[in-house]
MARLO-18644 format. One record per residue (C-alpha): x, y, z; residue in one letter. Coordinates in steps of 0.05 Angstrom, whole numbers, padded with zeros to 5 digits, always signed. Layout:
BEGIN
XYZa/...
This chain:
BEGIN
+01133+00249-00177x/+01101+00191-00216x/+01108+00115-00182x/+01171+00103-00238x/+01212+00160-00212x/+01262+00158-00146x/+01299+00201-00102x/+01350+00206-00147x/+01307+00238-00196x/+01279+00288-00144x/+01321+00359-00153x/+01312+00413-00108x/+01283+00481-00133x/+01336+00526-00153x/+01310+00579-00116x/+01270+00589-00057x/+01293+00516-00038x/+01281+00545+00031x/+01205+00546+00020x/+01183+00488-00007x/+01130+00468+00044x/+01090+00407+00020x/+01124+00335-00012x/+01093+00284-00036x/+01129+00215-00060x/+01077+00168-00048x/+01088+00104-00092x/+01153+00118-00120x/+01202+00072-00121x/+01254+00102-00065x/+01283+00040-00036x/+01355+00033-00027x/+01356+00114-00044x/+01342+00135+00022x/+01410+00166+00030x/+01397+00212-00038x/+01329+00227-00005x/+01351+00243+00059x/+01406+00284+00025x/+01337+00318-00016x/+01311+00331+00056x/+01367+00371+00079x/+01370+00418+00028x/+01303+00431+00024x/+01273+00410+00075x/+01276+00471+00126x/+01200+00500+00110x/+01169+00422+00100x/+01108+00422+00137x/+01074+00365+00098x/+01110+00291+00072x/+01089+00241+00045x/+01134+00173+00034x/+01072+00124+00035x/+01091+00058-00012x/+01163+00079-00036x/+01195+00009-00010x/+01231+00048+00043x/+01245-00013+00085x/+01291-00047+00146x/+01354-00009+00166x/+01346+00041+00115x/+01281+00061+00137x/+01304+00068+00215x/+01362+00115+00194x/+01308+00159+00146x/+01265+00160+00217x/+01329+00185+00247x/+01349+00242+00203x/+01283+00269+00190x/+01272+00317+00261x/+01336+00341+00240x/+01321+00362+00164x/+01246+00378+00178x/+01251+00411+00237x/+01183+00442+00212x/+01148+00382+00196x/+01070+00379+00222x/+01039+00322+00171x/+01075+00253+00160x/+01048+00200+00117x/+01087+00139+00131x/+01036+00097+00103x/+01048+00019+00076x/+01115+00013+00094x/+01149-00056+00130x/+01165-00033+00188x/+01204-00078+00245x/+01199-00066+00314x/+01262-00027+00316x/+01224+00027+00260x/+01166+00026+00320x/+01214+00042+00367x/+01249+00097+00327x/+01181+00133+00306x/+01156+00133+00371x/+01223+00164+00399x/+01217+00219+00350x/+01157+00248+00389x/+01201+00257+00449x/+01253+00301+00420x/+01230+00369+00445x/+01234+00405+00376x/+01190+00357+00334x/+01129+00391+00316x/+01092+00326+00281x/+01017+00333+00295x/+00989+00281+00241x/+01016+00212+00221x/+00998+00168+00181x/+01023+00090+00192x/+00960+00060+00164x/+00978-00012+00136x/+01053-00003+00159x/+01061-00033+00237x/+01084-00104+00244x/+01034-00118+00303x/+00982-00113+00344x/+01028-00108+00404x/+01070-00053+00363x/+01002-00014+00348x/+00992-00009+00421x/+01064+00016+00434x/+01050+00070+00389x/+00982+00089+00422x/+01023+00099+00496x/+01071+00149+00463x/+01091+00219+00479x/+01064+00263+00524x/+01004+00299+00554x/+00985+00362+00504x/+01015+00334+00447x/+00949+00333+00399x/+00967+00279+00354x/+00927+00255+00300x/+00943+00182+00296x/+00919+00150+00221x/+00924+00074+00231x/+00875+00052+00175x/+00872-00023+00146x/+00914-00055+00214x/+00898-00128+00215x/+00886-00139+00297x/+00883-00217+00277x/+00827-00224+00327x/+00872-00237+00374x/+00828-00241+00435x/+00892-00221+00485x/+00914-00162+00447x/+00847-00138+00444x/+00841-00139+00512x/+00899-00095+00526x/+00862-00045+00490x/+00826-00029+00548x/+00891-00017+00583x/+00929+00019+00537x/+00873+00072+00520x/+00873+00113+00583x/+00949+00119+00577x/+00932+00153+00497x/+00955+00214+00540x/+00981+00251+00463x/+00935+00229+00420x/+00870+00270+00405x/+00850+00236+00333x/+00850+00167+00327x/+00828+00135+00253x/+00816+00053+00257x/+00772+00059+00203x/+00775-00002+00156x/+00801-00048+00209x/+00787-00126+00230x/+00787-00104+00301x/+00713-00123+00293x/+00662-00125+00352x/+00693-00150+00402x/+00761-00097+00398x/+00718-00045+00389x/+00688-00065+00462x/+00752-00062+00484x/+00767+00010+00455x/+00710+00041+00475x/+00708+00010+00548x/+00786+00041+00551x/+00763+00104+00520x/+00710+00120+00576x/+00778+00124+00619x/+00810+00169+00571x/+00819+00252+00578x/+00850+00263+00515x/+00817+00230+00449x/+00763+00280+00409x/+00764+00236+00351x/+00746+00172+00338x/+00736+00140+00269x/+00722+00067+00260x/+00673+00064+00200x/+00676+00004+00168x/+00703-00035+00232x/+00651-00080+00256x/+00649-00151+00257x/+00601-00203+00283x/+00661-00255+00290x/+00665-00261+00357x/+00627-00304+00417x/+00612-00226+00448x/+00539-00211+00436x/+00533-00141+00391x/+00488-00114+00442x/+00550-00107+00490x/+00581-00069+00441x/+00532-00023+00422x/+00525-00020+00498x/+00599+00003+00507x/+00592+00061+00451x/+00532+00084+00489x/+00575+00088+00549x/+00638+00121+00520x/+00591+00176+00494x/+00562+00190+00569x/+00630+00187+00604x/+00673+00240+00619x/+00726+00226+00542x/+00719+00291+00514x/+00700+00255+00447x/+00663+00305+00404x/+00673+00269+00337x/+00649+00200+00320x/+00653+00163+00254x/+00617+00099+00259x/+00591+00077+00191x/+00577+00006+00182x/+00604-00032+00121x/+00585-00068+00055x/+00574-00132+00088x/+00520-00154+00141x/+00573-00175+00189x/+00589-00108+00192x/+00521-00067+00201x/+00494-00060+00270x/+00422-00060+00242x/+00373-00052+00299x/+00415-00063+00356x/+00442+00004+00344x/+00373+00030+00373x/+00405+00027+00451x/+00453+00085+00428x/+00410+00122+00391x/+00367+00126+00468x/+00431+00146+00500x/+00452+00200+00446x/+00386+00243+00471x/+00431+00251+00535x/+00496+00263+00501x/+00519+00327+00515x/+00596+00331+00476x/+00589+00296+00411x/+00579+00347+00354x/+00593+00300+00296x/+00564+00233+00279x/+00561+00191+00220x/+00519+00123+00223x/+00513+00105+00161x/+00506+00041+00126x/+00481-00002+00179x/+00412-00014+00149x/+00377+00002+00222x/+00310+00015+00178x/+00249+00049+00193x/+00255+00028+00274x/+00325+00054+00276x/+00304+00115+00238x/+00253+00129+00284x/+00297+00126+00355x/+00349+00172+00304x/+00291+00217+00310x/+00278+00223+00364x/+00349+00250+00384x/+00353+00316+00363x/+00283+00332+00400x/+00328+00327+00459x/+00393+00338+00442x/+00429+00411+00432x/+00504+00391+00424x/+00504+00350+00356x/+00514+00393+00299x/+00523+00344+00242x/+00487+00271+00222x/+00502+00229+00170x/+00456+00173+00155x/+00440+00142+00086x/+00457+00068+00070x/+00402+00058+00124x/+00340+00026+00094x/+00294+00082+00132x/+00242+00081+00071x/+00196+00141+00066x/+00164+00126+00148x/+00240+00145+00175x/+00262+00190+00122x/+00199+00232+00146x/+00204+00217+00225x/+00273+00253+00218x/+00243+00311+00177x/+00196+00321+00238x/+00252+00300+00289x/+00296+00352+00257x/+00246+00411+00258x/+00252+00423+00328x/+00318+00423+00333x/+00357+00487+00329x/+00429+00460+00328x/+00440+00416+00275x/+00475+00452+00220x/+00498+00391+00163x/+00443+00336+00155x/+00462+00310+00092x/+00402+00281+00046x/+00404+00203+00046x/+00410+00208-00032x/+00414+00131-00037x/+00354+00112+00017x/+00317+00163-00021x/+00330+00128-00088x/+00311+00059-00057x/+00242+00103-00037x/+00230+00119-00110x/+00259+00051-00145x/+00206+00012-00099x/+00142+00057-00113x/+00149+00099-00172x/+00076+00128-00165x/+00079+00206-00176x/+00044+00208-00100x/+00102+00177-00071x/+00149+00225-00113x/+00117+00287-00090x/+00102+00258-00020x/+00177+00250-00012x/+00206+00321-00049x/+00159+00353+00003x/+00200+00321+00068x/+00267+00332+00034x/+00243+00402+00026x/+00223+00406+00094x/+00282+00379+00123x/+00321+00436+00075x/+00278+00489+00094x/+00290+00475+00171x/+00373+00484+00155x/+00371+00529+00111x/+00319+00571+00153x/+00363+00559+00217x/+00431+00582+00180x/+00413+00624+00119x/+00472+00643+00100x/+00500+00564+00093x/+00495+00521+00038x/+00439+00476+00031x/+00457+00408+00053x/
């Protein structure tokens, strides 16, 4: 449905009604239409594993009596996209008792731009139960940089008992929540997943180096945390630069994280270096993402050599854009063949490792 149409102008399939598994309405205009949606919902709705409401204008009362029909006409329902909504405190409330009614089978949701608070954000991360898996997508949430809330980060994330995947990607929660997160995570038995590209922010009185400090500690403590997306941002504020150099020496001793992106934090040739140096010693990580970085042709070929020893890492993606800056600064044909030999090298040692993947 386009972002003119409305509930009213959704109409069931005629047959195999039953079956319809996947609905998307993002951006239309539902509002007051709840009711005719809900009504959709119950007719169809028996086989939905996948909704999406995100931006409809769903909003108040309406919206907390949509929240209360839907375990009963999705009983299937595994994805939820709940996206840029008003919500109140009472739609908190209502969401979060949905996850205790025994039949509802929700493993994803999305509430990215939608929660009232910080204080409501953290209600949401205590809910459920232990064994729940819950991917929790809370992208764009304004924290305020309110120092207090942030603090009862560190409280609330060791009682995260259902949530497994947690997204604050694109968030002000900025240096001195993500302290907070990661200090609470270290405490935590649940989370795999944790994506906060795009997060930092120098605009607190906490010195970065504690927070790169607290990453470094979350990834040594016992969180099983095997997954963790931590590219910087467009502005300087939000690059760790060189100070992400202390995590880099810890992640030789990692021994869960798989995944890792750290890109765009312009750590240059020194932080490409120390990145080198990590899969010499490390056998867990199987994929590295790292461009936006500044490493010029010194790092891009410290991680060709770092790499070749390494017999785990399966997806290294080519720093396309470091390797352009490479090329747009000397354009000599040495320095062009100089670096197509160590992005062949670092191919060869993938594609020689796992021949029958794609080259990365």
């Amino acid at each position: 449905m386009d972002s003119a149409s409305s509930a009213k102008d959704f109409t069931p399939p005629e047959t195999g009604a039953q079956e319809l598994e996947v609905l998307s309405l993002a951006h239309c205009k539902i509002g007051d239409d709840v009711t005719e949606l809900t009504k959709c919902l119950n007719k169809c709705g028996t086989s939905l594993c996948k909704l999406n409401v995100s931006a409809t204008g769903i909003a108040g009362a309406r919206l907390n009596s949509f929240f209360v029909a839907l375990p009963k006409a999705c009983k299937m329902l595994e994805d939820l996209n709940v996206s840029d909504l008003k919500f109140t405190q009472a739609e908190v409330i209502t969401v979060s008792q949905m996850f205790l009614i025994p039949t509802c089978r929700i493993s994803v949701i999305n509430l990215s731009g939608s929660l009232p608070s910080t204080a409501a954000l953290l209600q949401f991360l205590a809910i459920g139960k232990p064994g729940m898996n819950l991917t929790s997508i809370l992208r764009n949430h304004s924290f305020g940089n309110d120092p207090a809330s942030l603090k009862l980060l560190y409280e609330t994330m060791p009682k995260a008992l259902s949530i497994t995947h947690l997204d604050l990607s694109d968030t002000d929660i900025g240096d001195d929540g993500i302290f907070y997160l990661a200090e609470g995570l270290t405490l935590n038995k649940t989370v795999r997943s944790l994506n906060i590209n795009g997060s930092f922010r120098t605009d607190s009185k906490r010195p970065r180096a504690e927070t790169v400090r607290a990453l470094a500690k979350l990834i040594l403590s016992d969180c099983p945390i095997n997954t963790l997306e931590m590219a910087g941002g467009p502005k300087a504020t939000q690059q760790l630069g060189r100070s992400i150099i202390p995590f880099f020496q810890q992640l030789m001793h990692n021994s869960s994280l798989t995944s890792l992106d750290v890109s765009g934090h312009s750590f240059g040739t020194a932080g490409a270096k120390a990145l080198a140096k990590v899969p010499q010693l490390n056998a867990t990580l199987t994929r590295v993402v790292y461009d936006m970085n500044d490493i010029g042709y010194l790092g891009l070929s410290s991680i060709a050599e770092g790499v070749a020893s390494n017999s785990t890492i399966e997806v290294l993606p080519l720093p396309v854009l470091d390797i352009a800056s490479i090329l747009n600064t000397d354009r000599s044909s040495e320095t062009q063949h100089r670096v197509q030999s160590v992005c062949e090298a670092l191919q060869l040692v993938l594609t020689s490792q796992y021949p029958a993947r794609p080259k990365s």
